[in-house]
C-alpha positions as CSV (number, residue, x, y, z in Angstrom):
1,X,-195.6,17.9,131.7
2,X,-194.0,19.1,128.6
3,X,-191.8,22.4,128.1
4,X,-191.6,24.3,124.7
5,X,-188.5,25.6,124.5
6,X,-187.4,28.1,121.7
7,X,-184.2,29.9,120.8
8,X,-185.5,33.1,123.1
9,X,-188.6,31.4,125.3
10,X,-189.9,28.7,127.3
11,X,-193.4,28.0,128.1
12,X,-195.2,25.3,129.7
13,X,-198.5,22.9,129.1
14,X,-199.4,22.7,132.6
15,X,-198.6,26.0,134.3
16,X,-198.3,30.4,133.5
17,X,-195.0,30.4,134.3
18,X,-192.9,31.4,131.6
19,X,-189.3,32.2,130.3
20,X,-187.5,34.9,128.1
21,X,-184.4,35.4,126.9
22,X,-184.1,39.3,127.1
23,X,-180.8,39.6,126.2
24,X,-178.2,37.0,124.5
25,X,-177.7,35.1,127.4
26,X,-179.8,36.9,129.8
27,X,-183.5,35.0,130.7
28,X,-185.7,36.6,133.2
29,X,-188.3,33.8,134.4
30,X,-192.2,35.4,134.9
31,X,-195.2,34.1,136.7
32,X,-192.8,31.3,139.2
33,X,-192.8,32.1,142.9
34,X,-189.1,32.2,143.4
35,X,-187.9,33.6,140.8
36,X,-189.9,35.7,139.1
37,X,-188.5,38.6,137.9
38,X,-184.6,37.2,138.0
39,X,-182.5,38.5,134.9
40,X,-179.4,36.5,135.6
41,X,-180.5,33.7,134.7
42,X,-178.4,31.6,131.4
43,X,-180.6,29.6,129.5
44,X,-179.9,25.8,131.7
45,X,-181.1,28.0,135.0
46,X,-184.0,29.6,133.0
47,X,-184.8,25.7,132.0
48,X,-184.9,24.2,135.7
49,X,-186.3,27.5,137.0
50,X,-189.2,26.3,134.4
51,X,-189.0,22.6,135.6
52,X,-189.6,23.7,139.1
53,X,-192.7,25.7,138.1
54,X,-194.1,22.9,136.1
55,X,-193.6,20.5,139.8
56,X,-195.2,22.9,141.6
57,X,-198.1,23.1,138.8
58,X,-198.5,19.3,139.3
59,X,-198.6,19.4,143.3
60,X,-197.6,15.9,143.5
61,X,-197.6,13.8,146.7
62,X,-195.3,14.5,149.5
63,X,-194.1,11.4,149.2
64,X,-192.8,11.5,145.8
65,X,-189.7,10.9,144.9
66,X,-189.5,13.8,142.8
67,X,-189.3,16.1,145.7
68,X,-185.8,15.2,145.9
69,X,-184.9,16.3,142.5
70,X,-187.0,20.0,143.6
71,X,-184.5,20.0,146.4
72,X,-181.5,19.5,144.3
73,X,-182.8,22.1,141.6
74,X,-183.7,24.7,143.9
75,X,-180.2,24.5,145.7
76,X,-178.8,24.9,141.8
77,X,-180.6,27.9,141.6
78,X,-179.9,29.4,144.5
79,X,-183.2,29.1,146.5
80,X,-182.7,28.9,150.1
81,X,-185.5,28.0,152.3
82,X,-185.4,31.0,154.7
């Protein structure tokens, strides 16, 4: 998993999803199942928001520890599990 991040996008190696900054300060996150769409997003949010895709890209095992750190991220962002 690797993210390309640039002063005004971030893409990924292993999934669609990416980000753009569409105004100073303003990212909106396309092709990521919670969030696309979202243009509130500063560029640290835009940046987990793109973690959380690449996760999701890599479907790892249930019992991976990682799934801990999606929790925490999700909860940064704002992503209940309604």
């Amino acid at each position: 998993m690797a993210l390309r991040i640039t002063d005004d996008e971030i893409r990924s190696d292993v999934t669609q999803a990416y980000a753009v900054q569409i105004h100073p300060g303003h990212w909106t996150v396309f092709g990521h199942m919670d969030l696309t769409g979202t243009a509130d997003l500063d560029r640290n949010a835009a940046i987990t928001a793109m973690t959380l895709a690449e996760v999701y890209a890599e479907n790892p095992p249930a019992d991976s520890p990682i799934w801990l750190h999606v929790k925490a991220w999700r909860e940064e962002l704002g992503i209940t599990d309604d």
